[in-house]
PATOR-815649 format. One record per atom (N, C-alpha, C, O, CB): atom name; residue number from 1; chain; x, y, z. Coordinates in steps of 0.2 Angstrom, whole numbers, always signed. Each point is the difference from the previous one (the first is absolute). Glycine has a CB too. Example, Ala and Ser with C-alpha at 12.3 -4.5 7.8 and 13.67 -1.06 7.14 Angstrom:
BEGIN
atomo  num  cadena  px  py  pz
N  1  A  +66  -28  +39 $
CA  1  A  -4  +6  +0 $
C  1  A  +4  +6  +0 $
O  1  A  +5  -1  +3 $
CB  1  A  -14  -5  +3 $
N  2  A  +7  +11  -10 $
CA  2  A  +4  +6  +1 $
C  2  A  -4  +5  +3 $
O  2  A  +3  +6  +1 $
CB  2  A  +3  -9  -11 $
This chain:
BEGIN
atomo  num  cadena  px  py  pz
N  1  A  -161  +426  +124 $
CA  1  A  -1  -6  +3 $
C  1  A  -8  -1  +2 $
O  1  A  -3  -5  +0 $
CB  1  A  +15  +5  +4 $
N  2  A  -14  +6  -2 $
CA  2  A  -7  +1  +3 $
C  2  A  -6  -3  -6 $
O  2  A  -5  -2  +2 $
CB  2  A  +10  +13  +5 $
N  3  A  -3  -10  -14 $
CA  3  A  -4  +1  -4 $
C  3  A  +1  -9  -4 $
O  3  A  -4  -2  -4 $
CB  3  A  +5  +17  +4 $
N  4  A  +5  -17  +3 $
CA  4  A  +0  -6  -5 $
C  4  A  -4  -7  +6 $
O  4  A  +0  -6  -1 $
CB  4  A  +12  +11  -8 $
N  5  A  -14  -1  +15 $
CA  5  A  -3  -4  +7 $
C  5  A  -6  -1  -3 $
O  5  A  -2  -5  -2 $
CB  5  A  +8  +10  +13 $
N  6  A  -9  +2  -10 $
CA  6  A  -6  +3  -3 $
C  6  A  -1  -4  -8 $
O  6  A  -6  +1  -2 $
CB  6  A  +9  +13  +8 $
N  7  A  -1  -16  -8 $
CA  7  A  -2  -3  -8 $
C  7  A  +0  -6  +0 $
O  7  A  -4  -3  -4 $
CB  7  A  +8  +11  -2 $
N  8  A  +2  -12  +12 $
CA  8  A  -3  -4  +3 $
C  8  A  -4  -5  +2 $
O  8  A  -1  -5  -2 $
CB  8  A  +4  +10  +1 $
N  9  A  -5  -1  +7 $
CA  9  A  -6  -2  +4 $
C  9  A  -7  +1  -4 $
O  9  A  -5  -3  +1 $
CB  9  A  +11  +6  +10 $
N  10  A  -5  +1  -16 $
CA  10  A  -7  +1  -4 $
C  10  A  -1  -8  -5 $
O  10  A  -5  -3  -1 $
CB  10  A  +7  +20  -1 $
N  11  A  +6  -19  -1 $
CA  11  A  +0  -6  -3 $
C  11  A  -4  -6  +6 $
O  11  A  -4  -4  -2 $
CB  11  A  +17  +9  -6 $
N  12  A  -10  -5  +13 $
CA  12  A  -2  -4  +5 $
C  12  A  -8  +0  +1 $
O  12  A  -3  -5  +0 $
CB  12  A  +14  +7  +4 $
N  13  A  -15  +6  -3 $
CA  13  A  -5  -2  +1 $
C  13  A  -5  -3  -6 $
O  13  A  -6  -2  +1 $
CB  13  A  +9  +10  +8 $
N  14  A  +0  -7  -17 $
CA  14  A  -2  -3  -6 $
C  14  A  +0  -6  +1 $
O  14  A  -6  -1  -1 $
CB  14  A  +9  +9  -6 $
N  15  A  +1  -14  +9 $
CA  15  A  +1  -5  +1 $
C  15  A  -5  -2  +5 $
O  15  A  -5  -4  -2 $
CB  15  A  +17  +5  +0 $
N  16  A  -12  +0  +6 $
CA  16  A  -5  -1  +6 $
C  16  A  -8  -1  -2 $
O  16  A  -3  -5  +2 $
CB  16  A  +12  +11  +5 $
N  17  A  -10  +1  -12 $
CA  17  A  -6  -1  -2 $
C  17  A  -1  -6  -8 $
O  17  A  -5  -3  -2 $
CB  17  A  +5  +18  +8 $
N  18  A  +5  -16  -8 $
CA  18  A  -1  -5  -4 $
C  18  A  +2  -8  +3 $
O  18  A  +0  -6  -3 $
CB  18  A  +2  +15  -7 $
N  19  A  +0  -9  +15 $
CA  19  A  +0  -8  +4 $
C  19  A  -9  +1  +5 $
O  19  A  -2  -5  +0 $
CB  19  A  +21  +2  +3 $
N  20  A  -22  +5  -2 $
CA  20  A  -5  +3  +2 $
C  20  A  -5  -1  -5 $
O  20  A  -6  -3  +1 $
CB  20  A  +12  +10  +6 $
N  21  A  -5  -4  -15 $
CA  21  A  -6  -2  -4 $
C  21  A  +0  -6  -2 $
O  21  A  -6  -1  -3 $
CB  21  A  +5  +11  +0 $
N  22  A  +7  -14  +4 $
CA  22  A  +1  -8  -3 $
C  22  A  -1  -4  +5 $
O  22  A  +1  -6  -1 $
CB  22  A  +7  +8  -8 $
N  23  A  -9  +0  +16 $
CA  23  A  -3  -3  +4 $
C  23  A  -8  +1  +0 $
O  23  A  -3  -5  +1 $
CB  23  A  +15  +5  +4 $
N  24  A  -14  +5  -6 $
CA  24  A  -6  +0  +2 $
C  24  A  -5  -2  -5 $
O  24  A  -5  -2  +1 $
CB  24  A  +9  +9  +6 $
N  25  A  -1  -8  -15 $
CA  25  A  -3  +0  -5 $
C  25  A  -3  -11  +0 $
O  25  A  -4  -2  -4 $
CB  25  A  +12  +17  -2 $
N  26  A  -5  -17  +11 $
CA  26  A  -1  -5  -1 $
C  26  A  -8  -1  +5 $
O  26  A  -2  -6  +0 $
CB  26  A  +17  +5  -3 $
N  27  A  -17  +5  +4 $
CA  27  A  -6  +1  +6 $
C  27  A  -6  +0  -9 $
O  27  A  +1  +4  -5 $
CB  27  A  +4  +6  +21 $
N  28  A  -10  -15  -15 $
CA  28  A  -7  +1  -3 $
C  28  A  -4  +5  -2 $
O  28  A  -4  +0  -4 $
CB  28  A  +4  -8  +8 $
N  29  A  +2  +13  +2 $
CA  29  A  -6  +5  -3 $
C  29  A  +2  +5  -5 $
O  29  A  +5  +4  +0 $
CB  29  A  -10  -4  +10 $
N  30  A  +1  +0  -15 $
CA  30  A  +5  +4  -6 $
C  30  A  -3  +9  +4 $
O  30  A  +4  +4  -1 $
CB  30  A  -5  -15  -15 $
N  31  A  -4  +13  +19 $
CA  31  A  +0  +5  +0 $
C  31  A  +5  +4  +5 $
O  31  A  +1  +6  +0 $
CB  31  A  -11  -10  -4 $
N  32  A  +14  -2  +9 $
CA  32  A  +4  +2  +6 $
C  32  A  +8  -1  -6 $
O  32  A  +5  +1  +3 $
CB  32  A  -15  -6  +11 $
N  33  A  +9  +3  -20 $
CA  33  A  +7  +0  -3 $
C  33  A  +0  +8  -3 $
O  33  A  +5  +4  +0 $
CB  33  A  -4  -19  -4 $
N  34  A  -7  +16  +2 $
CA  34  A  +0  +7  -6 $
C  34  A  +3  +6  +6 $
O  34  A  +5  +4  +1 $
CB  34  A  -20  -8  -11 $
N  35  A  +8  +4  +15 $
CA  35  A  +3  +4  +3 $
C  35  A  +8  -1  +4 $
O  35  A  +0  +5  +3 $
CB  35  A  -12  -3  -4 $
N  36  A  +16  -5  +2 $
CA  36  A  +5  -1  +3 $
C  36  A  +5  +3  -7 $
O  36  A  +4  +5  +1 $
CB  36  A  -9  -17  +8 $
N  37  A  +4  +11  -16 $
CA  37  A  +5  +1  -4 $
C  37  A  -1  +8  +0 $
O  37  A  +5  +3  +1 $
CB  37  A  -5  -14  -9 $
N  38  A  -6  +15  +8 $
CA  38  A  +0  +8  -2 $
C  38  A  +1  +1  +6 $
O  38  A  +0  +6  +0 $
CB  38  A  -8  -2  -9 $
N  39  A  +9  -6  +15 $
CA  39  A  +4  +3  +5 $
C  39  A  +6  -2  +1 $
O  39  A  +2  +1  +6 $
CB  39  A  -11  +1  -3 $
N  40  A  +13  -6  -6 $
CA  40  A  +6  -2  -2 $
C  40  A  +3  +6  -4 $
O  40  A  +5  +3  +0 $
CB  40  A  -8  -16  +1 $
N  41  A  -1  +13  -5 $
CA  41  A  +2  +4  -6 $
C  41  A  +0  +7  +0 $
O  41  A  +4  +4  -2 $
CB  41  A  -9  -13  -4 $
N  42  A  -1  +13  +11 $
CA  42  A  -1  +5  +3 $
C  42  A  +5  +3  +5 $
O  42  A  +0  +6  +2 $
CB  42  A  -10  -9  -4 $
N  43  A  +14  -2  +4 $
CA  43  A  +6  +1  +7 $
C  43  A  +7  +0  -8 $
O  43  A  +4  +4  -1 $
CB  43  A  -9  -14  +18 $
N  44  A  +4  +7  -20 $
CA  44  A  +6  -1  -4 $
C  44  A  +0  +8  -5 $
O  44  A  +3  +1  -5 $
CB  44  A  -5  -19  +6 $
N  45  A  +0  +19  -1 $
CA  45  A  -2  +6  -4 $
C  45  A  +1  +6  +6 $
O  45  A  +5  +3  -1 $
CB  45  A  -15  -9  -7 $
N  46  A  +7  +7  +11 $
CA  46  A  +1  +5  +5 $
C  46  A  +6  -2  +3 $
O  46  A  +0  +3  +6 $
CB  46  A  -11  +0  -5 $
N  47  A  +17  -7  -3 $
CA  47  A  +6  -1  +4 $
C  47  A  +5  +3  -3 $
O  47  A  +5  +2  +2 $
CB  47  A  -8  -11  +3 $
N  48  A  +0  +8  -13 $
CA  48  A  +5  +3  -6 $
C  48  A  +0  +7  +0 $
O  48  A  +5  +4  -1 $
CB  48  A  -8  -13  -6 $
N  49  A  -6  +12  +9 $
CA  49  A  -2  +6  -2 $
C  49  A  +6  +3  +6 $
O  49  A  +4  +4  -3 $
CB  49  A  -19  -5  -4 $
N  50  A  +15  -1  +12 $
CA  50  A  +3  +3  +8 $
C  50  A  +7  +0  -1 $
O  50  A  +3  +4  +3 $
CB  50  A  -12  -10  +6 $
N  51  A  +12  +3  -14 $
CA  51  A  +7  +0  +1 $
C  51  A  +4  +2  -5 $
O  51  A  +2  -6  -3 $
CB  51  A  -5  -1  +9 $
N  52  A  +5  +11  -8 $
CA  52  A  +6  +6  -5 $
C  52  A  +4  -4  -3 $
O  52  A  +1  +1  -6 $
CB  52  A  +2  +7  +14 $
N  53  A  -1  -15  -3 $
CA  53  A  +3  -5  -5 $
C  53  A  -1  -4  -5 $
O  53  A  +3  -3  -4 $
CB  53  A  +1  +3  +12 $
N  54  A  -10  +1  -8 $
CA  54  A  -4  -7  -7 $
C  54  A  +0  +7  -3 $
O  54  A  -1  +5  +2 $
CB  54  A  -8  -17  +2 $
N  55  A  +10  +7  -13 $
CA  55  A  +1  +3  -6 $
C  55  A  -8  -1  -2 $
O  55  A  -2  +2  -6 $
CB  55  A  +18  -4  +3 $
């Protein structure tokens, strides 16, 4: 049970970060979009890397 919480809330925090990049991408500055995606993408990565469950 612990592990299917855990896999989850990790789905949950993926969600969060992609209503977040389709909200923000709607802002003009392309340099505040680029950086917003490699650190979307840097959490999204290191969430997979953190967790046993991702294949």
């Amino acid at each position: 049970m612990t592990n299917k919480v855990k896999i989850e809330l990790n789905l949950n925090e993926i969600k969060e970060l992609e209503r977040t990049l389709h909200n923000e991408l709607s802002d003009p500055l392309v340099e505040t979009n680029i950086a917003l995606i490699k650190s979307v993408l840097l959490k999204l990565k290191n969430t997979i890397k953190n967790n046993p469950f991702f294949i």
